[in-house]
GUBAZA-675539 format. One record per residue (C-alpha): residue number from 1; residue in one letter; x, y negated, z. Coordinates in steps of 0.05 Angstrom, whole numbers, padded with zeros to 5 digits, always signed. Layout:
<senus>
   pos   code        x        y        z
   NUM      A        X        Y        Z
...
</senus>
This chain:
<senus>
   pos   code        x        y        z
     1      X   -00411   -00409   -00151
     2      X   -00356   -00396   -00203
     3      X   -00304   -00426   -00155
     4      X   -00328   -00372   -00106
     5      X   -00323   -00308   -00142
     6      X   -00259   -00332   -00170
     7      X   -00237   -00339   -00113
     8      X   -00256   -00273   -00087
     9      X   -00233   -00240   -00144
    10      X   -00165   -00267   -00126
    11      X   -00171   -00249   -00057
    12      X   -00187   -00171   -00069
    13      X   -00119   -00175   -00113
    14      X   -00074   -00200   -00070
    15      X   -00101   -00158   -00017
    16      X   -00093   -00097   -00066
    17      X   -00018   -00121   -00080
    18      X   -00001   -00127   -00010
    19      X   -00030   -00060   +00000
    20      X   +00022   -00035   -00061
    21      X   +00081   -00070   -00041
    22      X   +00064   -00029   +00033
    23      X   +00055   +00033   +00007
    24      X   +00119   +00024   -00030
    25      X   +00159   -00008   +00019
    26      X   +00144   +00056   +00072
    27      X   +00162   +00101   +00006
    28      X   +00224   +00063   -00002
    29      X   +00241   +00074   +00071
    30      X   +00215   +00144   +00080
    31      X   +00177   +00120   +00141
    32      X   +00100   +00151   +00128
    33      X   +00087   +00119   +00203
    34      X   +00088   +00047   +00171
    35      X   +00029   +00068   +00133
    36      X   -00037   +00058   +00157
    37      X   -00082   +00117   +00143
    38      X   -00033   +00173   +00157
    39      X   -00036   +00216   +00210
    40      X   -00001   +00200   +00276
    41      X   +00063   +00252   +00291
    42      X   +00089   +00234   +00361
    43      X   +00153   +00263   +00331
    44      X   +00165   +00205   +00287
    45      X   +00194   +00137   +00301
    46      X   +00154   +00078   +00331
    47      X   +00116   +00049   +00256
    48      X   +00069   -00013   +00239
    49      X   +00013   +00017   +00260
    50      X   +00032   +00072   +00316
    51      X   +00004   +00025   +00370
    52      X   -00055   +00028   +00333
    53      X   -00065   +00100   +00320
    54      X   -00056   +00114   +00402
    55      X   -00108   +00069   +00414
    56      X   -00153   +00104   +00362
    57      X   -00142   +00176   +00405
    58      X   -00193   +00144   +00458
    59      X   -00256   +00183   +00466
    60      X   -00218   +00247   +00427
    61      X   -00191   +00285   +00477
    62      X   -00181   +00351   +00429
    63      X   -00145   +00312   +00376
    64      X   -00103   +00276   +00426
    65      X   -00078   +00338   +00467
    66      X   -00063   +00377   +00401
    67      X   -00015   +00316   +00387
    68      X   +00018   +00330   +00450
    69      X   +00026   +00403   +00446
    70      X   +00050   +00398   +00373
    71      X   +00100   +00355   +00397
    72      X   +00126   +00396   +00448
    73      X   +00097   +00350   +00507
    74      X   +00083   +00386   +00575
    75      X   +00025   +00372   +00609
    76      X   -00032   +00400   +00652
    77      X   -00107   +00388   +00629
    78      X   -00154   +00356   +00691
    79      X   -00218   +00364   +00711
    80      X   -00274   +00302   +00699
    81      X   -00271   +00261   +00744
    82      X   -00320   +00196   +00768
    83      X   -00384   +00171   +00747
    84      X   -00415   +00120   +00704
    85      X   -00362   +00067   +00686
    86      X   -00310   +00101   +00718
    87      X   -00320   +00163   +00691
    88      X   -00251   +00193   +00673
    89      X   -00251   +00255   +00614
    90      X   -00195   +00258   +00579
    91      X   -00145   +00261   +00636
    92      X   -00072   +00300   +00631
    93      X   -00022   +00297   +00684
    94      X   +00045   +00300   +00645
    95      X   +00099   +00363   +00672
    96      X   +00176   +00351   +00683
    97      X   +00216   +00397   +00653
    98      X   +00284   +00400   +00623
    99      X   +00307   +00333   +00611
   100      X   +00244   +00299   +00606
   101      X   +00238   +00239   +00658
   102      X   +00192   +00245   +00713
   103      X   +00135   +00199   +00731
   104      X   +00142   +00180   +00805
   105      X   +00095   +00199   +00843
   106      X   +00091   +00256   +00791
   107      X   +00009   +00275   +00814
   108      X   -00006   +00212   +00771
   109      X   -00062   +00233   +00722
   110      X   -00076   +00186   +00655
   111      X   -00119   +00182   +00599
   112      X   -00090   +00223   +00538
   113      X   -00069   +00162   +00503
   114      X   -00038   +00133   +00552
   115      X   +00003   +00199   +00567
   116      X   +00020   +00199   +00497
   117      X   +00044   +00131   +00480
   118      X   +00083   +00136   +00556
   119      X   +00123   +00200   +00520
   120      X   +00136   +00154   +00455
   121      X   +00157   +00092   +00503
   122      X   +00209   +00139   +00547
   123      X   +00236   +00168   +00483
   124      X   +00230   +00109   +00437
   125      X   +00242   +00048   +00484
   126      X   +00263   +00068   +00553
   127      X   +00322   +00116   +00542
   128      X   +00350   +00080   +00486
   129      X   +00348   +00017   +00523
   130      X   +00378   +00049   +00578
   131      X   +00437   +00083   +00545
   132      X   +00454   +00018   +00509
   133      X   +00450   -00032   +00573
   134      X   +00464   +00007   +00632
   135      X   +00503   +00071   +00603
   136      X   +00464   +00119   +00631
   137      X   +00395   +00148   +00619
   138      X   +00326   +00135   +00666
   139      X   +00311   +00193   +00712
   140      X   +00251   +00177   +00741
   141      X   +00196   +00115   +00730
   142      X   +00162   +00108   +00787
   143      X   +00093   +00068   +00786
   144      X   +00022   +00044   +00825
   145      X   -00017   +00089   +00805
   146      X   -00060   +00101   +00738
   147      X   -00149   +00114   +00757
   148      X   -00173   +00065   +00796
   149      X   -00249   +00054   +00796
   150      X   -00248   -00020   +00801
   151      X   -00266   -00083   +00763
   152      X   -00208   -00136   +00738
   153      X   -00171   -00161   +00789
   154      X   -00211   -00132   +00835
   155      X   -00266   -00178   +00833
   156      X   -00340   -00163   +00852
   157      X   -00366   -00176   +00785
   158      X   -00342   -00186   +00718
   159      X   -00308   -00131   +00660
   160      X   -00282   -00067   +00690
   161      X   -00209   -00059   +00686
   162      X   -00176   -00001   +00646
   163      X   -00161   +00036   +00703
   164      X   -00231   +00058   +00715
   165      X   -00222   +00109   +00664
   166      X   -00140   +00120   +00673
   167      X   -00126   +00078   +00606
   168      X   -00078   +00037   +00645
   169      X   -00019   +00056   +00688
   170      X   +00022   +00005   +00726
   171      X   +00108   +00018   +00721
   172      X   +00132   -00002   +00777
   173      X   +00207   +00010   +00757
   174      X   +00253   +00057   +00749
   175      X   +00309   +00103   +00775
   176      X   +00367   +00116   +00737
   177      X   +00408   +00177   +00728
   178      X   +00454   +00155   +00785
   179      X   +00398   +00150   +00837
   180      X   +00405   +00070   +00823
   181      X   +00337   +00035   +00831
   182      X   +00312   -00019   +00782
   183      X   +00249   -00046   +00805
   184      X   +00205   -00105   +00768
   185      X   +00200   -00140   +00835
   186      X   +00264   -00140   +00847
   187      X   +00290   -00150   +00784
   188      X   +00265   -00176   +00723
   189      X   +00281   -00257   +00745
   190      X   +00355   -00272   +00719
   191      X   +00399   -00251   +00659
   192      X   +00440   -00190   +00684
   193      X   +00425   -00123   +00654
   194      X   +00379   -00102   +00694
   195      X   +00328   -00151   +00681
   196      X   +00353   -00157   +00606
   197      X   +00337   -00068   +00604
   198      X   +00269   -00099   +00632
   199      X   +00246   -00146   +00589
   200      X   +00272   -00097   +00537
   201      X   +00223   -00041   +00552
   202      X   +00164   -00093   +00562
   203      X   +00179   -00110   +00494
   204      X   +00177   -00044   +00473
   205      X   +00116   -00029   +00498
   206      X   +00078   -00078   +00467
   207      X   +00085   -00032   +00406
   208      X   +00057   +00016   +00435
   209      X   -00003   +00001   +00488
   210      X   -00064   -00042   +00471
   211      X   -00037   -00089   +00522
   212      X   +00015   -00098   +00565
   213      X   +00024   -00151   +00623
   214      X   +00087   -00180   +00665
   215      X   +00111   -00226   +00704
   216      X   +00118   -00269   +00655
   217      X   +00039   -00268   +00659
   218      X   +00012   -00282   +00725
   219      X   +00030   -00271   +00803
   220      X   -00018   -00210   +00804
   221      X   +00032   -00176   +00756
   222      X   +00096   -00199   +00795
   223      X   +00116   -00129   +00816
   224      X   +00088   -00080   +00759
   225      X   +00088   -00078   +00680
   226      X   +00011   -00062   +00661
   227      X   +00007   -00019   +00601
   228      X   -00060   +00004   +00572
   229      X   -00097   +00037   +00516
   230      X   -00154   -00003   +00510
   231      X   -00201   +00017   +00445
   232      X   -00185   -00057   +00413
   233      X   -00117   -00035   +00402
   234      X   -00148   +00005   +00342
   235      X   -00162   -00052   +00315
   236      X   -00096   -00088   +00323
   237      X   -00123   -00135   +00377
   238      X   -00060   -00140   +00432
   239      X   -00038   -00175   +00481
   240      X   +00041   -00173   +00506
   241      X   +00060   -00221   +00562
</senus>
């Protein structure tokens, strides 16, 4: 019994150290997003736990949308729309204005977390990665579609898929400032920059969605990068492939 609490005493202090040496080393760096338990500011750079904190917006539409307007994010407010499992709530279709890229079709409607963490991937991940590998910036990503009231894979039976509430969209690719197309299809097999920019911005991702999914995963995923928001993100459980 001794051995026990000893070590659990031992345990609470290193997990109280590491917790110092965190708090000090996002001091240090001036980077409040590597923190856990402050507030998320779509403003700031990609942190530790930003991934997180989008995941945590599910199921508070209010506190989500005032993230976007404080940021300066355009975007309409939708209706509710489905029923039961595939009831969809929190839905924003995002607006395309000044230099912001377009989604393609641009009627898509997502989940507000997904909207948001889309915003922090195109300004954090896409348009860097863009600038630095193909000298130019991304215009439009064009994708498959976002609510789909459907069960993984399609199947008859099983978990529903994040698309039955819009906290999943599928990027299809992307058009670049010069009207050139990059598609995953097409694309991502090889080590030119095209597919190097898309491997990039899965990578990326990961950061920021609960899980994202390639075609380095599966066939079904051979033409499309999945990204969603599901709630485990909040609790650090993703999955990048």
């Amino acid at each position: 019994m001794r051995s026990f609490f000893r070590l659990l005493r031992w345990s609470i202090l290193l997990a109280a150290l590491l917790a110092l040496l965190l708090v000090g080393w996002a001091l240090l760096r001036q980077r409040p997003q590597d923190l856990p338990w402050t507030k998320l500011d779509l403003a700031q750079s990609v942190g530790l736990f930003t991934g997180r904190k989008l995941a945590g917006l599910t199921g508070d539409p209010l506190a989500c949308r005032a993230l976007l307007d404080k940021a300066g994010i355009a975007y309409d407010a939708m209706p509710p729309r489905g029923e039961g499992r595939c009831a969809f709530r929190d839905g924003v279709k995002l607006k395309s204005d000044g230099e912001a890229v377009a989604l393609s079709p641009q009627s898509v409607a997502t989940s507000c977390p997904v909207a948001a963490a889309l915003k922090l991937w195109e300004w954090q991940v896409v348009q860097p990665a863009a600038q630095r590998l193909l000298g130019q910036a991304v215009r439009k990503i064009t994708h498959f579609g976002a609510h789909s009231c459907r069960r993984m894979y399609g199947r008859d039976s099983g978990d529903f898929s994040e698309h039955a509430t819009a906290d999943a969209i599928d990027i299809s690719g992307f058009i670049l400032e010069d009207g050139r197309r990059i598609s995953v299809v097409d694309d991502w097999e090889g080590d030119d920059k095209d597919a190097v920019f898309l491997r990039a911005v899965r990578d990326g991702a990961c950061d920021l969605f609960s899980t994202v999914l390639s075609p380095d995963y599966n066939a079904a995923h051979r033409d499309h990068l999945h990204l969603d928001q599901a709630e485990r993100g909040e609790m650090g459980w993703r999955a990048c492939r």
